[in-house]
N, C-alpha and C positions, 0 to 999 in steps of 0.2 A: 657715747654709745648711741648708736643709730639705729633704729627699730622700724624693718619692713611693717608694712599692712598689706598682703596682697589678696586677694578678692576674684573670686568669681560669680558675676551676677547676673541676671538675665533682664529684667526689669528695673534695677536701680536700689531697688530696696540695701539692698547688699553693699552695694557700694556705698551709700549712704551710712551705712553703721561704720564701714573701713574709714571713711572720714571721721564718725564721731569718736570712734576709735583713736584715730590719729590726734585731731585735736585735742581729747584729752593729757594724751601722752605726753604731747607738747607743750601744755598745760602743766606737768606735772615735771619740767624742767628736762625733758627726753626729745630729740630730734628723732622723728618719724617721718616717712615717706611712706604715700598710698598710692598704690598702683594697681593697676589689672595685672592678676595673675599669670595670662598667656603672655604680659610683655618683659617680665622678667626671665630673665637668661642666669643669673647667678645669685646665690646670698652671700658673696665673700665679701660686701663691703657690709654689712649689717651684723649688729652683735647679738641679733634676736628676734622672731620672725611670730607675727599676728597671721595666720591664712585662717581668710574666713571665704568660706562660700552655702549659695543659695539650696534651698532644698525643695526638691519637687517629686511628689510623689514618694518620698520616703529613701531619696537617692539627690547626694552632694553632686553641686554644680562641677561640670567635666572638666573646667577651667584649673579650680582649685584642685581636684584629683590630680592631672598632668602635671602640677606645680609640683606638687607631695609628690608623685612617682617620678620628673626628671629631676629634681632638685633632692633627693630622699640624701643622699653623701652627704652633701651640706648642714641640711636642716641636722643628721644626727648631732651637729657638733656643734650648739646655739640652745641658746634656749625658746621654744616652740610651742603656742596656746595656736588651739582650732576653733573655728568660729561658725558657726550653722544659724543660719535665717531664714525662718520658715512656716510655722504655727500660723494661723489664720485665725487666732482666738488670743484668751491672756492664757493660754497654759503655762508660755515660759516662763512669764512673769510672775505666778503664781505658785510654781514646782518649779523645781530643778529636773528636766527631761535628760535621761540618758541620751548620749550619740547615736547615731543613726550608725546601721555596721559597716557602712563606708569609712565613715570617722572614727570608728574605731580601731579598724586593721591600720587607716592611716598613724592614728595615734600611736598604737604601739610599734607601727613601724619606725617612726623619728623617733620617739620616745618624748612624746608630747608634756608639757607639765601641767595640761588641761586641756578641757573640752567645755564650750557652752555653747546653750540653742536661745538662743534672743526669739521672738516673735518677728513674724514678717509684713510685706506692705504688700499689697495688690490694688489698683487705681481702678475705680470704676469702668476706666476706658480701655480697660487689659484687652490686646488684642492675640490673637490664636484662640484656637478653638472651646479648649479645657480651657485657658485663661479666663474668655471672657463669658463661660457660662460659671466657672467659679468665682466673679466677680458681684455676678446678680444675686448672691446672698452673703459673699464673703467679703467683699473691698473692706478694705479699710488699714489703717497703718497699728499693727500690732507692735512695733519699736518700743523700748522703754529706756528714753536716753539715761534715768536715775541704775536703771541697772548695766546700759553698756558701760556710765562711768564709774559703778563701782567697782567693773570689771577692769576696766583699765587702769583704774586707781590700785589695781593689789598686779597686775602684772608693774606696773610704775615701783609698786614695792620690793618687787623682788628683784627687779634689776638697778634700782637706783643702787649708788656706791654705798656701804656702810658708812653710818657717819660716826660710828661708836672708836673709831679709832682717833680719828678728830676731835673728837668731846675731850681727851685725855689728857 
């Protein structure tokens, strides 16, 4: 079982968690692949799909939207976790933040089997304009690899094969 990670990010932060994402997965005896969301064309060869994208301003990166709206056929038929990076503080890590209502409508569109907002990164060097005045008080890597992997560790659970027939 082959498990997309596709991603839309602007600054990297994002892509950064679809790797730790990945890795774990792989880690957890699951071949994954991590992509940028605008370069995928199809999920017919994947049994299950991570789309995580960035969040700015209270609205999911256009990348990851376009994925979930050309690809909506597909994803109905897989099983599908949404992924949001974006907090500028430890909220995520701290609470569990509802979706944003982009990722929502998306969710219930595919019929997602989850939603989580990780915290975000911003570099002191952020350039654009909101970036880099939101940087003079905000940089810093709000990431919590202990919780992207325990997130990947329970998608790893639901899709790993039952071993309960095995056992027997």
């Amino acid at each position: 079982m082959t498990v997309l990670i596709a991603y839309g990010s602007r600054r990297g932060g994002t892509a950064g968690l679809a790797e730790m994402i990945g890795a774990e997965l792989v880690a957890q005896g699951l071949p994954a692949d991590v992509l940028p969301a605008d370069t995928v064309t199809s999920v017919d060869d994947y049994q299950a799909v991570v789309l995580a994208g960035s969040l700015y301003i209270n609205r999911w990166h256009p990348d990851a939207r376009k994925f979930a709206r050309r690809l909506s056929e597909g994803l109905r038929t897989r099983p599908v976790w949404l992924v949001s990076s974006g907090p500028l503080d430890d909220s995520a890590a701290t609470s569990v933040l509802p979706p944003v209502p982009q990722v929502a409508r998306v969710s219930r569109n595919v019929g997602a089997r989850g939603c989580v907002t990780f915290g975000g990164r911003l570099t002191p060097d952020a350039r654009g304009f909101v970036a880099h005045s939101m940087a003079k008080t905000r940089a810093g890597d709000w990431r919590d690899p202990a919780q992207v992997k325990a997130f990947a560790t329970e998608v790893a659970d639901v899709l790993r094969p039952s071993r309960a027939g095995a056992e027997s």
